[in-house]
C-alpha positions as CSV (number, residue, x, y, z in Angstrom):
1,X,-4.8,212.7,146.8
2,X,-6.0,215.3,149.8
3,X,-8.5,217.7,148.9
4,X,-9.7,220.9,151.3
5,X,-12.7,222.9,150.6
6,X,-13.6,226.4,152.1
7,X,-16.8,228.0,151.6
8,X,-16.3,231.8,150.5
9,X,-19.9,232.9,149.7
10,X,-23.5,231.5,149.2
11,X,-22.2,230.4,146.1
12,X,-18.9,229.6,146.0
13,X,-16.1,227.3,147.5
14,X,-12.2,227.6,147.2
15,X,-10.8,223.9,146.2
16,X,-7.6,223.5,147.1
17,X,-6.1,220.1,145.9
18,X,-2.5,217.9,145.5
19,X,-1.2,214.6,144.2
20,X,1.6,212.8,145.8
21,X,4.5,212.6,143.1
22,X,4.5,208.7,143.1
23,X,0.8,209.0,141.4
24,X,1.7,211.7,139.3
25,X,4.0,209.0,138.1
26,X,2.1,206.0,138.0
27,X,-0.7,208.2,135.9
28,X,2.1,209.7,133.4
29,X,3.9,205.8,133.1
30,X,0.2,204.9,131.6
31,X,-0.1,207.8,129.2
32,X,3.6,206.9,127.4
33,X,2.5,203.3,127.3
34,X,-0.4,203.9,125.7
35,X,1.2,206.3,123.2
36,X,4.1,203.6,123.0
37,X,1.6,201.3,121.9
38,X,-0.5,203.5,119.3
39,X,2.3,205.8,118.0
40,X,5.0,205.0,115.5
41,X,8.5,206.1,115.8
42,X,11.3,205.3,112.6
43,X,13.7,202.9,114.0
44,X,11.4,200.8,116.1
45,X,8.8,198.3,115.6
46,X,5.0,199.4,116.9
47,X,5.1,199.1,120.5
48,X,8.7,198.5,121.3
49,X,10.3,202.3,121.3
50,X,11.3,203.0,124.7
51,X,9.3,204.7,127.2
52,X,12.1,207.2,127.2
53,X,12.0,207.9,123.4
54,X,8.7,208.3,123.3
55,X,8.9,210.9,126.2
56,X,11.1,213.0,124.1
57,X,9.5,212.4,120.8
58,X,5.8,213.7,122.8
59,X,6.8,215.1,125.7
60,X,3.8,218.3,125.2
61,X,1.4,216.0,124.2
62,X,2.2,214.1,127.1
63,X,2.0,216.7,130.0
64,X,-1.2,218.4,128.3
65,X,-2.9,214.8,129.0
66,X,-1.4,214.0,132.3
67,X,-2.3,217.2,133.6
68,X,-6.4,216.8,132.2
69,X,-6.5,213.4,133.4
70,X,-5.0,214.8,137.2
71,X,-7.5,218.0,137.0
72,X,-10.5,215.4,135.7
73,X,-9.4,212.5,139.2
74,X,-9.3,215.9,141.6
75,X,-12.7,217.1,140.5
76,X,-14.5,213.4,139.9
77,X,-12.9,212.9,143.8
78,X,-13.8,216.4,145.1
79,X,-17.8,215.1,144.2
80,X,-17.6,211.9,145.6
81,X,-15.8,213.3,149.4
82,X,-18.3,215.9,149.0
83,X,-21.8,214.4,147.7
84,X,-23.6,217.6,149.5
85,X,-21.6,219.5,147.8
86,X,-24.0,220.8,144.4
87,X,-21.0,222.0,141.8
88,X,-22.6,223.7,139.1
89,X,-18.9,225.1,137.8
90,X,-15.7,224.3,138.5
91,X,-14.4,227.5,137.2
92,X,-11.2,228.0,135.3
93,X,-8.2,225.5,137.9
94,X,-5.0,226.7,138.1
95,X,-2.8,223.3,138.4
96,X,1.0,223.5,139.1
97,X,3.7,220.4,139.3
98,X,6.2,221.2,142.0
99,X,9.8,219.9,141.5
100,X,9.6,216.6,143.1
101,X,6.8,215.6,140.7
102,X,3.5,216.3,143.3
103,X,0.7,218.3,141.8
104,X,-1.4,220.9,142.9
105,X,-4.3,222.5,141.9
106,X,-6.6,225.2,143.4
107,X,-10.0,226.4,141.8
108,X,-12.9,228.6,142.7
109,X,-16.5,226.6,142.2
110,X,-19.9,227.5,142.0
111,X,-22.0,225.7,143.6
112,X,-25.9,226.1,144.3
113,X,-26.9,228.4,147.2
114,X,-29.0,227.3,149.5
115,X,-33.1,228.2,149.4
116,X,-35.9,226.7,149.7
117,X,-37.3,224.5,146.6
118,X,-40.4,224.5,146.1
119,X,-43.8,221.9,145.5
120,X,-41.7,220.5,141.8
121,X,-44.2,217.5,140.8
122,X,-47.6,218.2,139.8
123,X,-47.2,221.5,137.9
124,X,-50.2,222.5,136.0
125,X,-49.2,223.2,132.4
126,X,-51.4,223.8,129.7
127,X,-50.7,222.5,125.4
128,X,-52.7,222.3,122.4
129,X,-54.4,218.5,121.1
130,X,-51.8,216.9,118.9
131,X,-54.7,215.4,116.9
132,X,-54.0,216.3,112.8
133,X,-57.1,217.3,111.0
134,X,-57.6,216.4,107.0
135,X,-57.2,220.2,106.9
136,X,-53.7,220.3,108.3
137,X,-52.6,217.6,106.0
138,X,-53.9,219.7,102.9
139,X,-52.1,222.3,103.4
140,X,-48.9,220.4,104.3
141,X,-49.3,218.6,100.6
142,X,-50.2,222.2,99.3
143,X,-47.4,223.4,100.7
144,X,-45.0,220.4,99.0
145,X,-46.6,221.5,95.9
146,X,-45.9,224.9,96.6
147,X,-42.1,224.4,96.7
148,X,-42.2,222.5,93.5
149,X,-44.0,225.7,91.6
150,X,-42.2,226.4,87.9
151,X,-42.0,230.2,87.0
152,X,-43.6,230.0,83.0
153,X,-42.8,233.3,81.1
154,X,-46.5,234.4,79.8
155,X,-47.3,237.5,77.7
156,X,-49.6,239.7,79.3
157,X,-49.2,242.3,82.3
158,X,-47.7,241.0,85.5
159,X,-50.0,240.5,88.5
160,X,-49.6,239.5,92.2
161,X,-48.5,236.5,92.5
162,X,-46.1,237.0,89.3
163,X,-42.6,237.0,88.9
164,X,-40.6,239.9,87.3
165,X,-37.6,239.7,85.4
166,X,-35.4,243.0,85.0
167,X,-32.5,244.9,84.4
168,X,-32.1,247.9,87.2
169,X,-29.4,250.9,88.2
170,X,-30.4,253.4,90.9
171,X,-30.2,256.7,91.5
172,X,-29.9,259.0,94.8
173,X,-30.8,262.9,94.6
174,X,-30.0,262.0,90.8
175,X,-26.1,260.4,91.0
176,X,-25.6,257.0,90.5
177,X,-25.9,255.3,94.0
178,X,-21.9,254.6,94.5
179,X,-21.3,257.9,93.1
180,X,-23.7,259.6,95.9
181,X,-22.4,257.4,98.3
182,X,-18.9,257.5,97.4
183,X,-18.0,253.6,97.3
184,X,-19.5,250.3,95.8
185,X,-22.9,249.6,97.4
186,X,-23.1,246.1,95.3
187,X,-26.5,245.3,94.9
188,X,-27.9,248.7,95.0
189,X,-25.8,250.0,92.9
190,X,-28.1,247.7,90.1
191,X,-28.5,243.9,89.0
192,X,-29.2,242.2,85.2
193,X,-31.9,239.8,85.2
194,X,-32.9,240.4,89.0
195,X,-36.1,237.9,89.6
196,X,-38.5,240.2,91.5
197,X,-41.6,238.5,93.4
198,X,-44.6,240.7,93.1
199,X,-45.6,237.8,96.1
200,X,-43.6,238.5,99.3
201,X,-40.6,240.7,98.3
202,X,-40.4,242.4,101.7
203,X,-36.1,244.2,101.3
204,X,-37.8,246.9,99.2
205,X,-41.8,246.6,99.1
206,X,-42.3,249.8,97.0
207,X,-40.2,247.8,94.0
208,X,-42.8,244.9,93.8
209,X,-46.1,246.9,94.1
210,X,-44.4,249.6,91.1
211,X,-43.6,246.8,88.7
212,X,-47.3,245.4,88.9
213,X,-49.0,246.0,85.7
214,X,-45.6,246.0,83.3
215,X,-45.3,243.8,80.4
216,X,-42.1,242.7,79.0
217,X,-39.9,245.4,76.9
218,X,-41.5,248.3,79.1
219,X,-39.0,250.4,81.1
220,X,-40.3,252.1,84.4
221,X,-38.4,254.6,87.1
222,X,-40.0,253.3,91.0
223,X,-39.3,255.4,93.9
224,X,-38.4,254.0,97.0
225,X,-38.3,255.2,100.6
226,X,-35.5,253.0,102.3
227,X,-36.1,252.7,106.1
228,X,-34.0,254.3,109.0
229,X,-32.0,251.3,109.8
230,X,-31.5,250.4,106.2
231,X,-28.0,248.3,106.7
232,X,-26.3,250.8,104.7
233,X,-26.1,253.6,106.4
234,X,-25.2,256.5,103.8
235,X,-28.8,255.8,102.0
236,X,-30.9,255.2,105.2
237,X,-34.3,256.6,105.0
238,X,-33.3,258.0,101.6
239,X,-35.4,258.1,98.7
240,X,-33.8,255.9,95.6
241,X,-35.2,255.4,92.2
242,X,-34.9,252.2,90.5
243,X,-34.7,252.6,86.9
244,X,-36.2,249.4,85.8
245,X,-36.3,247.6,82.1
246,X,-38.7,244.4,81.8
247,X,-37.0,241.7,80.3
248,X,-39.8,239.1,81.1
249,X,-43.1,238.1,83.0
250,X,-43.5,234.8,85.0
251,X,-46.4,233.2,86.1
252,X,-46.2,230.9,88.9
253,X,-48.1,227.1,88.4
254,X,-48.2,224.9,90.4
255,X,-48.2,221.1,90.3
256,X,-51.5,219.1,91.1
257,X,-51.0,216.9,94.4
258,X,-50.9,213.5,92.9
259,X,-49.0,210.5,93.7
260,X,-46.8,212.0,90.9
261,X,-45.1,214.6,92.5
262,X,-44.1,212.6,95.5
263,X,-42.7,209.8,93.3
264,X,-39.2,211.2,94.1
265,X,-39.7,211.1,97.9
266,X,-42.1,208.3,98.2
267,X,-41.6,206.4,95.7
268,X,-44.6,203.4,95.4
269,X,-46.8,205.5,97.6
270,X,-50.7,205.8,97.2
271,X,-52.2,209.3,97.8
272,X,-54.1,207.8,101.0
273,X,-49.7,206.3,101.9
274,X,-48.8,209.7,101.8
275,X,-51.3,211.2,103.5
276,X,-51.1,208.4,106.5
277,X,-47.1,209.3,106.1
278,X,-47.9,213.4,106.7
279,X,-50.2,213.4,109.3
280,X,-48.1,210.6,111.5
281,X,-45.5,213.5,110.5
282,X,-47.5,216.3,111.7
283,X,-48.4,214.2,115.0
284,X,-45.1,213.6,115.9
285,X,-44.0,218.1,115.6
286,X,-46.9,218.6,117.9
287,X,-45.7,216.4,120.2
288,X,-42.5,217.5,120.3
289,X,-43.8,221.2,120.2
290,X,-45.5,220.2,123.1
291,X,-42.7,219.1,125.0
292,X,-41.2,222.3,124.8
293,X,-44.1,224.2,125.5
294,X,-44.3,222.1,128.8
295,X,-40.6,222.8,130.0
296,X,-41.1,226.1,129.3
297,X,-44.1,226.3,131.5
298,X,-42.9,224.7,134.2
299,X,-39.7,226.5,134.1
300,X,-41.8,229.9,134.4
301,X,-44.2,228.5,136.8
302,X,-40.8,227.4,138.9
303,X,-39.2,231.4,138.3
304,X,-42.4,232.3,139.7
305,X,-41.8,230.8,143.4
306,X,-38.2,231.6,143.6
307,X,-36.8,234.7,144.9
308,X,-33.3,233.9,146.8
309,X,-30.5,236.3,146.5
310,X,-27.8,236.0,143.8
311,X,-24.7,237.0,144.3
312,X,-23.7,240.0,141.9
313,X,-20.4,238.9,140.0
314,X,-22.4,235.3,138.9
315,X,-25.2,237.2,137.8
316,X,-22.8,239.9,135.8
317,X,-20.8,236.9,134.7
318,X,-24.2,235.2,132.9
319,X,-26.3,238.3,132.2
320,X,-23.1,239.0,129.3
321,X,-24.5,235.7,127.8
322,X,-28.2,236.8,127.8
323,X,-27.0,240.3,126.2
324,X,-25.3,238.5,123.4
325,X,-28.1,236.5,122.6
326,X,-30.7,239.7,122.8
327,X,-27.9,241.9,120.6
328,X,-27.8,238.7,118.1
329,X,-32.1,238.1,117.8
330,X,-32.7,242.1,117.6
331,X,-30.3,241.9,115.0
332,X,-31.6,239.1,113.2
333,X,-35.0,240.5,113.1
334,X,-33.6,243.7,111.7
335,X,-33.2,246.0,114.6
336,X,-29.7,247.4,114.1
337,X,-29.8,250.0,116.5
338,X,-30.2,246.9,119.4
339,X,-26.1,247.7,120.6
340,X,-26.7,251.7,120.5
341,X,-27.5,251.6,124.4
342,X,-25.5,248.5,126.1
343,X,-26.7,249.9,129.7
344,X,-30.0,249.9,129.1
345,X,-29.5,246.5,127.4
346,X,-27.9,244.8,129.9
347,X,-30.5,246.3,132.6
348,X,-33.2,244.6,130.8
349,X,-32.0,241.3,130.2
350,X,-30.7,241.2,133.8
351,X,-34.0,240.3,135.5
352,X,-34.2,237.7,132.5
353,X,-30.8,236.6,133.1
354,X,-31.6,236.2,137.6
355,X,-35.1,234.1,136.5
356,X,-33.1,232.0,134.4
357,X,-30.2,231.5,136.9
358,X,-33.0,230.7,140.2
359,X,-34.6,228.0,137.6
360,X,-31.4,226.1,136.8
361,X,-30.6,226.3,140.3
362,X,-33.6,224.7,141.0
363,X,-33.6,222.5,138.4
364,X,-29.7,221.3,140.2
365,X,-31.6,220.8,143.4
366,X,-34.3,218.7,141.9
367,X,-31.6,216.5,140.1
368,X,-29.7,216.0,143.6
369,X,-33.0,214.8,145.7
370,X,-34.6,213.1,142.6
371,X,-30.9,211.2,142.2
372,X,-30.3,212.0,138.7
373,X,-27.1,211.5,137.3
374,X,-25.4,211.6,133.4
375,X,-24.2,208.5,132.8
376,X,-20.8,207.9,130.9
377,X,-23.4,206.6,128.0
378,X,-24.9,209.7,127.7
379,X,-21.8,212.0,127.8
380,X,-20.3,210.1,125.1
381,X,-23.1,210.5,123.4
382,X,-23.4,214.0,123.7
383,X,-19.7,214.6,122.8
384,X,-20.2,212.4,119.7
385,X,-22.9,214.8,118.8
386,X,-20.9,217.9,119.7
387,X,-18.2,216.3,117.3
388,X,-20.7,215.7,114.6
389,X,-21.6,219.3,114.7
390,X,-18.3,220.7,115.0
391,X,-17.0,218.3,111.9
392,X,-14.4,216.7,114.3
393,X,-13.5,213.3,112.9
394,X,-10.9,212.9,116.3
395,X,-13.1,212.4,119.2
396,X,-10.4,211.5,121.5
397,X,-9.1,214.7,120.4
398,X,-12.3,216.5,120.9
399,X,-12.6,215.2,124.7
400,X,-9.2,216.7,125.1
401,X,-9.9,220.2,124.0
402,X,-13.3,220.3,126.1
403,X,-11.4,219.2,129.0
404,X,-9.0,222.2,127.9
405,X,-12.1,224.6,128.1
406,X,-13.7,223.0,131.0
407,X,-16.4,222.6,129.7
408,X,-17.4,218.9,130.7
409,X,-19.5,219.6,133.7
410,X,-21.2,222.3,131.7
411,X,-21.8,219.3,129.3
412,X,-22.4,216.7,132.1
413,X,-24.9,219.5,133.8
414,X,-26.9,220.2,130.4
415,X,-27.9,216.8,130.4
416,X,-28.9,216.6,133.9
417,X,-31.3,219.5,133.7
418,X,-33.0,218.2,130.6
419,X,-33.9,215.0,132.5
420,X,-34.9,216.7,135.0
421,X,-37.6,218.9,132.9
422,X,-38.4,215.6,131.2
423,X,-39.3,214.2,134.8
424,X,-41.0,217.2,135.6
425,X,-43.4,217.1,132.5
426,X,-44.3,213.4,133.0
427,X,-45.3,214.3,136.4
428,X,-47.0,217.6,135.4
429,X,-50.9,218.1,135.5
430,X,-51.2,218.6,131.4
431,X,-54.9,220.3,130.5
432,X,-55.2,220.2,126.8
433,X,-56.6,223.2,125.7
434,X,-59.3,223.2,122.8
């Protein structure tokens, strides 16, 4: 294998790589024996089909292997002729088999620019105690209770807190709602039986303070004022009236906290067991709460120092990233008009986007004098979780398709920085704020 490497910018290298034919070979004779061995082909017993049947038989599967393996050797021996060499990406490689069998690829990497890193160990962050009061774990077993709350029909007026059962159609400007807009609107076109919580019904507010004071059998016409970015558009800030019939009035109870009402998830417990069991519980999320809390300090503290130049297509690259996941949290918290401006968007989150590029930089550099490494133990895990999530039961599979979408040393990287951050907060100064 020869490998060259030129330096195009601050941040980026040109790899240019081959393999002589005769290891192209030798790698490609051990895929087909190993599908040989694990594959079966009518006509022959397991593991005694020729090499040249099972060529023919697998021939795509075979080349899309032999050609991750060769990429996967070239960039595993790129890092280890290069150890100064701090890859953050390895890009998208373009690998070509010439007709005698050699293999060549060539790839455009980014790597971390040099700067100067800053004082890393000792960074003064600040968290909250993780000590549980008796208070906290009340209203973590109120809260239990809370979820296991019956709604009893009563017969009396509704009141906050209640729930309201009704039948509803709307009106807009006096036409039926999909009449006045001209197409089924689904629910606001009306519901039978629609459970209305007089509590925290926040879609339409005005709809749960009108039907306080109703009783079942009444009927009652509610006016609401729909917002501007209502998510359908044609009734947006429009007023609609709900025309409303009571079928029923439910009082919320809920269940003492006894030993009782945990007997399904703590079965055998004593009050003072549970208790012990919720605040460990509670300890344990404010210690991990705190973790984060540190990381993120010390990320922000890190920002802080940093001020190198970036070059402009990395930071265009990743700022798309950053604009997706502003577009997607706007839009979650029910700002639809987030995507109306894009420039403006992608103006703000590109300061956001530079920070968070200077930190992982640094957090690279750290790793690299602090030799910290993924191990194969820890990628494997991390793929198997990956897999989990994804609902992949073929993990060799899997491996294949991220090695397909490069996205290994993204993988291999990810870990890397959050051992770094881990180091970082062990080593931090940690004031615990009252």
């Amino acid at each position: 294998m020869e490998i060259t490497i030129n330096k195009t910018s601050d941040c980026q290298v040109e790899l240019k790589a081959s393999v002589p034919a005769a290891d192209v070979a030798s790698v490609k004779d051990g895929i087909i024996a190993s599908y040989a061995q694990n594959v079966r082909i009518p006509g022959f017993r397991p593991g005694k089909a020729p090499k040249s049947v099972v060529l023919k038989r697998y021939a795509a599967e075979v080349k899309e292997e032999l050609e991750s393996r060769l990429k996967a050797q070239l960039q595993d021996k790129c890092l280890d002729e290069n150890p100064d060499l701090k890859v953050l990406d390895f890009g998208t490689p373009q690998g070509e088999f010439a007709e005698d069998g050699a293999y060549t690829l060539t790839a455009t990497l980014t790597i971390v620019p040099d700067f100067e890193l800053p004082e890393y160990m000792g960074i003064e962050v600040s968290v909250p105690s993780t000590e549980v009061t008796d208070a906290e774990v009340d209203e973590t077993l109120n809260k239990y209770a809370e979820t296991s709350a019956r709604h009893e029909v009563v017969e009396r007026a509704s009141a906050k807190g209640d729930v309201v059962v009704v039948d509803f159609k709307t009106t807009v400007e006096g036409k039926p709602t999909a009449e006045y807009c001209g197409k089924a609107v689904g629910f606001m076109e009306g519901r039978e039986d629609y459970w209305v919580s007089l509590e925290d019904d926040r879609f339409i507010p005005e709809l749960a303070d009108g039907l306080v004071g109703v009783s079942a059998g009444e009927s009652k016409d509610i006016t609401a004022t729909l917002k501007e970015d209502f998510p359908i558009s044609d009734i947006a800030g429009k007023e609609v009236v709900f025309h409303c019939t009571v079928k029923a009035v439910r009082e919320k109870q809920v269940p003492a906290v006894t030993e009782e009402l945990f007997a399904t998830a703590l079965p055998g417990k004593s009050m003072e067991e549970i208790r012990d069991i919720v605040r460990e519980n509670l300890k344990h999320n404010k210690e991990r709460s705190n973790d984060e809390a540190k990381a993120d300090q010390i990320s922000e503290k890190l920002a802080d120092q940093l001020t190198f130049a970036l070059p402009a297509e990395l930071v265009e690259r990743e700022n798309e990233n950053t604009v997706q996941r502003k577009m997607y949290a706007a839009i979650q918290a029910g700002n639809y008009d987030a995507a109306k401006d894009m420039d403006a968007l992608r103006e703000e989150a590109k300061a956001e986007t530079e920070r968070n590029l200077r930190v992982y930089f640094a957090l690279q550099e750290i790793a690299h004098r602090e030799h910290i490494s993924a191990t194969d133990a820890e990628m494997l895990d991390a793929i198997q979780n990956m897999a989990r999530q994804a609902r992949e039961n073929n993990l060799k599979s899997f491996i294949r398709k991220l090695q397909r979408e490069n996205r290994m040393t993204g993988i291999r990287l990810s870990i890397i920085t959050s051992k770094v951050l881990d180091l970082l907060a062990r080593n931090a100064k940690v004031t615990v704020a009252e």
